[in-house]
N, C-alpha and C positions, 0 to 999 in steps of 0.2 A: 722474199720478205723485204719490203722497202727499209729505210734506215733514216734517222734526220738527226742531226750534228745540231747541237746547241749554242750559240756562242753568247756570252757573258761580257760584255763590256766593261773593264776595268780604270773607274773612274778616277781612283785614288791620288794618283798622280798630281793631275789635275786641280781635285781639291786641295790637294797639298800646298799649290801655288796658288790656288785663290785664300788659302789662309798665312801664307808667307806674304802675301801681297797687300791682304785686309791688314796682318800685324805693323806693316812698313807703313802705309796710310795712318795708322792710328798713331805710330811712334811719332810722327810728322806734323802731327793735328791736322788732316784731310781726316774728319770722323763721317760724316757724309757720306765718301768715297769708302771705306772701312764699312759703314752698315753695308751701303749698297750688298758688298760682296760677300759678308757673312747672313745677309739674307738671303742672297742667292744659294744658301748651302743649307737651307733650313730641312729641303724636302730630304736630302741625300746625305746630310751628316750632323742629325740632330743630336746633342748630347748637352748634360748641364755647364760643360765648359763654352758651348757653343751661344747659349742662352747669357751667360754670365756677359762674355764679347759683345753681344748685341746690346745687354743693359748698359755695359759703359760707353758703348759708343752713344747712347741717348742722352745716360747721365752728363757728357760731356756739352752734348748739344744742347741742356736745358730742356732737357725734354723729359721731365722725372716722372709724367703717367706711363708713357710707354718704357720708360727706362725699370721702375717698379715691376711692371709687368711683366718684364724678361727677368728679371731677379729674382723673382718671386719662384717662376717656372724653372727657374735652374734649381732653387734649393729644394722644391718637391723634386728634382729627380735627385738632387746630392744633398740628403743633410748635415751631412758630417761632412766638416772640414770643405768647406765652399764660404769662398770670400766674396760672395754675395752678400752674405748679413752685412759685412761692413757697410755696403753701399744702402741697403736697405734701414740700415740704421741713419743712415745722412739722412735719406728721404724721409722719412719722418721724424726726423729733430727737424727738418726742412720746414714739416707742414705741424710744429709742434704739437708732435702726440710724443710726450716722454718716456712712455710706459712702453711704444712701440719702440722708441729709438733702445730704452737700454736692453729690451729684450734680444734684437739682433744682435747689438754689439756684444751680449753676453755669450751668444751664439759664435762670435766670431772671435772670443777672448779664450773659448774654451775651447776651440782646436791650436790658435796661435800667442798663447799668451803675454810673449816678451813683445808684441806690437804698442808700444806706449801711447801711441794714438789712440787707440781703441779703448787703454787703461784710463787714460785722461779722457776722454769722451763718457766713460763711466764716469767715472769720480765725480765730472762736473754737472752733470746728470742729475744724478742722486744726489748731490747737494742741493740742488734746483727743486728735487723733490721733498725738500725736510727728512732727509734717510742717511742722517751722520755719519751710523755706522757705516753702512755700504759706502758712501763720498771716501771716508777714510781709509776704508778698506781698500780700493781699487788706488786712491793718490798714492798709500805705501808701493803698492805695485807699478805705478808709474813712475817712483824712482828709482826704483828697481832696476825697470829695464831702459829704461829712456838711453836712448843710444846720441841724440843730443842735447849737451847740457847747455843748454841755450837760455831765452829770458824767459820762459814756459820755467822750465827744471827748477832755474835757481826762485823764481816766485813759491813758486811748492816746493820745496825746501825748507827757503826760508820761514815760511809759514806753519810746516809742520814742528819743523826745529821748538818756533817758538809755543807751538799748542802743546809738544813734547814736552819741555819746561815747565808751564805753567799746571801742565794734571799732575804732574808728579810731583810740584810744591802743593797741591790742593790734597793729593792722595796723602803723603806725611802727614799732614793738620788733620787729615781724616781716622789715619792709622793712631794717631794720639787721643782724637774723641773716643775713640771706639773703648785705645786702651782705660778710658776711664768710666766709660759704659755711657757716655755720654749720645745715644745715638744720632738725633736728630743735630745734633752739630755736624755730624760726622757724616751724615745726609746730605746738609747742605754744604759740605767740602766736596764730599765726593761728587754730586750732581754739578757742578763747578767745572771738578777734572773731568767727568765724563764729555763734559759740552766739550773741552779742549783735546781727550784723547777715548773717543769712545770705541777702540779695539784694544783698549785696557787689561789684560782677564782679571789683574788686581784689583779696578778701579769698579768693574763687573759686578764677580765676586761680592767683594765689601758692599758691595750698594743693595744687593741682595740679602747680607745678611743681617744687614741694618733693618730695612724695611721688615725683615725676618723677625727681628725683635724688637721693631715697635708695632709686630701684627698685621701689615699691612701687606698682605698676602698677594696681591695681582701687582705691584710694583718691583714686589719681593721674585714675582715667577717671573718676570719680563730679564730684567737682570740677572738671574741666576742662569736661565736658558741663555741667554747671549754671554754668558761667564762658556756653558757647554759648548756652545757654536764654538768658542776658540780654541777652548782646549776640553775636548771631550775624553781624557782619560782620570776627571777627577771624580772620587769615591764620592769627596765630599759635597762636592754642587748637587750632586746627584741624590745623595740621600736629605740632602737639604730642599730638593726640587720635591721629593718624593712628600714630606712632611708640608709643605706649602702645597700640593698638588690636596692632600687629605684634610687639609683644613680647608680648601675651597669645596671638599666634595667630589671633585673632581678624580674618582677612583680608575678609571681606567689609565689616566696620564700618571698618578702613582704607580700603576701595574708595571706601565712601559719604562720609569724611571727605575722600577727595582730591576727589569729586565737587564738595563744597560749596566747594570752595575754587576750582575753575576761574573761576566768575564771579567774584571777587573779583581774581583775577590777569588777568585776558585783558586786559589795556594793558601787562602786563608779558611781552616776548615769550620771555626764557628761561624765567621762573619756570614759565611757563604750559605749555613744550612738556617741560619737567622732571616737569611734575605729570603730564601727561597721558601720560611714560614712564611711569611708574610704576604709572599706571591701565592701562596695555596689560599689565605683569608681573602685575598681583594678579588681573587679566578670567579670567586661566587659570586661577586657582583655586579656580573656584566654579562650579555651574552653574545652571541655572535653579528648583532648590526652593529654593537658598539662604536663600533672603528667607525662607522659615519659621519659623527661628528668631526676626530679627524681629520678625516680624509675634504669636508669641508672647511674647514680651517687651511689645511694644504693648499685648498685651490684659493682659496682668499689669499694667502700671501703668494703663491706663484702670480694671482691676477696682478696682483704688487711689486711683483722683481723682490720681493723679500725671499731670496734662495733661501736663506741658512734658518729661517724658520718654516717655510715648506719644508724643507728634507725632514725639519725636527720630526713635523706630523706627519709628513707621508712616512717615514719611518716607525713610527707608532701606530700608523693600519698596519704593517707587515708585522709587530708584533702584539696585534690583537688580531689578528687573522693571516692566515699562513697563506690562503691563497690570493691575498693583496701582493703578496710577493711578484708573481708572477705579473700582476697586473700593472704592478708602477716600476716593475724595475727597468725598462726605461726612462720610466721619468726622473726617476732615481740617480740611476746614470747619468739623466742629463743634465741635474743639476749638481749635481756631483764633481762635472768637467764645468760647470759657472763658477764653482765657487774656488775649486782647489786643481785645476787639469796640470798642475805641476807632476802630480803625484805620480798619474799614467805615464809622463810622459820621461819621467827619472827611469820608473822602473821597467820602458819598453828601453830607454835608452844604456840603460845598466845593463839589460840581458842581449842586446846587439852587439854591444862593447866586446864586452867577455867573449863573444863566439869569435868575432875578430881579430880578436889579441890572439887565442888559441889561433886561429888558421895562420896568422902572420901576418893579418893586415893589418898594421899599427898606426898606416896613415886613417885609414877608415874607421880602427878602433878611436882613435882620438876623437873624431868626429864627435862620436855619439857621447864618448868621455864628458868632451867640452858643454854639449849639453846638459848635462847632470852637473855639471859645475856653475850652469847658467840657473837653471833653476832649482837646484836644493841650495837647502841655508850652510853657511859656510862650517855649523857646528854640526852639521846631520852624519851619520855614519855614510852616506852613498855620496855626501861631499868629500869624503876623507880616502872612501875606497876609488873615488873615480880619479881623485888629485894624485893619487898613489900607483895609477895603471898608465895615466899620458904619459907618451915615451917622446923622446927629441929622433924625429925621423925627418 
């Protein structure tokens, strides 16, 4: 019986040195000589890191269609965490489409947060688009991490410093109208600070509850909801959301605001069985497409880079419909790491620590330490326990 031996040609090597060779070319600026030879590897060591190498080598050379075009194909094979978006984000601030440039760099802020480039690219974005909030939002974070305090830093600094100032003398005069029941003074105080600090939850709040009691119900729900974006563990926005949501009519977003508030009451045995009346009266008045509405709103603010009111509504189809759950929670997720990827990344960084420390490795545990030091607030309790475990090794 004959026999026939197979041989396999082991190319790896090889590639190996035409991608130590492509990275020397690039480091050098020869990008020409760099494409050349990361095309030559297209047929035989295709991957999204390889596609991202070709996009820079274009983007370098001015050549942003085909440089897009390999960015693009890197991040359909890697969504997560490919610094791709960054560049795809250039390319269209490039060819000013805004909505495309903050949507990658959102992309690329919520795997790497502490890149102040990225942050400042938001920030000044969203200013560009009339979207204060989001501008504000993302400049806090690029002083955050800005790792050079250069003529960028101290500008936004100095500028927030002074918007910082000025909402919080308008919020005072506000907090004195209010206490005389004076509202509309206290309107036009607070509207004042929010233009100068509009990630306020104070400045939020009050402007919601103003508009609250001078009736003016859709003013009242814009700023109460944006009081919740910041800080979503208050009883009180929430049942205040609820009572503005019923006087618009608007009964299913009443539904979802009593929803939100059960977990915050359940040690409280009347409040809790009072809320959960209320959820049996408004259950009758909706039925199962309800959440359509929603979940259209959802995609109007995602079409907008408004994260933090997509999550509101994509989060209010999953509690008018259980198996919207399944269906957005990736989107969920995904905006979830636009808005906040601090939070994944403490508490992936918290639980690597700890295994470290226990094994011994304290240079390693530090590591992850230091990250949960980088990105929680200096008053958080995972600030205090990771400040507590870095050892001097």
């Amino acid at each position: 019986m004959a026999s026939s031996d197979y041989y396999i040609e082991d190319n790896s090597d090889m590639e190996n040195k035409k991608l130590e060779a492509a990275r020397n070319h690039y480091m050098h600026g020869d990008y020409q000589a760099a494409l050349k030879l990361y095309l030559s590897l297209i047929n035989t060591n295709i991957s999204y890191k390889l596609y991202h190498r070709i996009g820079k080598c274009y983007y370098k050379m001015g050549d942003f269609q085909n440089a897009e075009e390999n960015f693009t194909k890197s991040v359909n094979m890697q969504k997560d965490e490919n610094p791709s978006y960054i560049y795809l984000g250039n390319i269209a601030y490039k060819k000013e489409d805004l909505k495309r440039a903050i949507y990658n760099w959102a992309c690329a802020y919520a795997y790497k947060p502490d890149d102040d480039t990225v942050c400042l690219n938001l920030a000044t974005s969203y200013f560009s688009c009339g979207m204060k909030f989001q501008s504000v939002f993302y400049y806090e974070k690029y002083l955050k991490y800005a790792q050079e305090r250069g003529k960028s830093y101290s500008t936004v600094k100095k500028s927030l410093d002074e918007y910082t100032k000025i909402g919080n003398d308008f919020l005072q005069k506000a907090k004195a109208a209010i206490s005389r029941k004076d509202y509309k003074t206290a309107i036009e105080f607070l509207t004042f600070a929010y233009k100068n600090l509009p990630t306020n939850y104070d400045i939020n709040f009050l402007l919601g509850t103003a508009y609250l009691a001078e009736n003016d119900n859709m003013h009242a729900m814009i700023y109460l909801k944006q009081a919740y974006c910041i800080s979503n563990r208050s009883v009180e926005v929430l049942q205040m959301l609820t009572s503005v949501y019923i006087n618009l009519g608007d009964f299913t977003a009443a539904y979802c605001s009593l929803r939100r508030i059960l977990p915050l009451v359940i040690n409280n045995q009347e409040e809790y069985l009072n809320t959960m009346q209320v959820i049996k009266e408004l259950n009758s008045t909706f039925d199962e497409q309800s959440y359509l509405g929603h979940k259209e709103w959802g995609d109007n603010y995602f079409r907008e880079n408004n994260f933090h009111f997509a999550l509101f509504e994509y989060e209010n189809c999953t509690l008018l419909n259980e198996n919207m759950k399944i269906e957005l929670a990736d989107t969920i997720k995904r905006i979830n790491l636009f808005i906040n990827p601090e939070t994944n990344i403490i508490s992936t960084s918290m639980e690597k620590g700890e295994k470290l420390l226990k094994s011994g490795d304290f240079k390693e545990a530090n590591r992850y330490f230091s990250k949960v030091l980088l990105f929680s607030e200096p008053e958080s309790q995972e600030y205090k326990i990771a400040k507590a475990r870095v050892t001097n090794v």
